[in-house]
C-alpha positions in Angstrom: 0.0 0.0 0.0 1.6 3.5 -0.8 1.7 6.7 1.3 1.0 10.3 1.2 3.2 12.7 2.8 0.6 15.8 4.4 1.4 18.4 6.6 -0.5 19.4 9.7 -1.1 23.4 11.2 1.3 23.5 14.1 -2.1 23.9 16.4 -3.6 20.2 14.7 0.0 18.8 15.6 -0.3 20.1 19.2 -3.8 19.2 19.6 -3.4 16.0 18.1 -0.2 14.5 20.2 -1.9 13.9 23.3 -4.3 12.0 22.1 -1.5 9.7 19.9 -0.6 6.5 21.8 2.3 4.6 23.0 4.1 3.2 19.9 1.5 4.7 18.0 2.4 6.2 14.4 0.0 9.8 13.5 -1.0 7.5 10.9 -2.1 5.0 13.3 -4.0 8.0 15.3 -5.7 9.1 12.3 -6.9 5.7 11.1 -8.3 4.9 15.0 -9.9 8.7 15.0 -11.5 7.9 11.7 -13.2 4.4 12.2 -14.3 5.4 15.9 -18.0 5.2 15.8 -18.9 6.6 19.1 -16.4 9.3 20.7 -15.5 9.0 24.1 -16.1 12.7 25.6 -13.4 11.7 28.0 -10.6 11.7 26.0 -10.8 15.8 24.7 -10.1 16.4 28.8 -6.9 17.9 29.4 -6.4 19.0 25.9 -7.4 23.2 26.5 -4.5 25.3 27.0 -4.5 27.6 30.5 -5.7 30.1 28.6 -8.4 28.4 26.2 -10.0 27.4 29.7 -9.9 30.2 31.1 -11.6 31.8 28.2 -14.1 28.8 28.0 -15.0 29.6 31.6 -15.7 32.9 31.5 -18.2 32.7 28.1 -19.6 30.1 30.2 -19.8 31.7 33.8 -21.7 34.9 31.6 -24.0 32.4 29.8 -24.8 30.8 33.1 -25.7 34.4 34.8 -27.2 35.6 31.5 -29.6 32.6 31.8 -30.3 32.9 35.5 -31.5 36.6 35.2 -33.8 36.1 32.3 -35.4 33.3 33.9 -35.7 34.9 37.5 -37.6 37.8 35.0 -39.7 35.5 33.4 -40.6 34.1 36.6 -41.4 37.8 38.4 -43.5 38.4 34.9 -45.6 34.9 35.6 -45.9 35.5 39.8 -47.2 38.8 38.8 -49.7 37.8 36.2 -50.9 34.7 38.3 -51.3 37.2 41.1 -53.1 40.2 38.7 -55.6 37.0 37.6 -56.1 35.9 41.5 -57.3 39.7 42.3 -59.6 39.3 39.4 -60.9 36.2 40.4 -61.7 37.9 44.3 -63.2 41.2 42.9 -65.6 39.4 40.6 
């Protein structure tokens, strides 16, 4: 079977390494990576730079707070229209 020489961005090289195994070739990696039918979401840990977490958990620290304040509204909106329709109900 012949071979191919490609090249890899520095970052795909870096990325890629620590998920290469012992004695295994990046062609070995590749060919693994490829027939893997269901990913294991355990093997990306560990693979984020201090900084790309860092990053990662302040988009999602904001998302988190972004979501809590709009559902704490949402719920002041519904207390106050369930409480609008109770004094409706008591007048009538």
């Amino acid at each position: 079977m012949g071979t191919k020489t490609t090249g890899l961005r520095e970052d795909v090289y870096e990325r890629s390494r620590p998920r290469k195994r012992e004695g295994e070739s990046f062609t070995d990696l590749v060919d693994r990576l490829l027939n893997e039918r269901e990913a294991d979401w355990r093997e990306g840990f560990g693979t984020l730079s201090a900084e790309e977490a860092s990053d990662l958990r302040r988009v999602t620290e904001a998302v988190r707070d972004r979501t809590a304040a709009d559902l704490a509204a949402r719920q002041a909106r519904a207390n106050e229209q369930l409480s609008e329709a109770l004094d409706d109900d008591e007048t009538a």
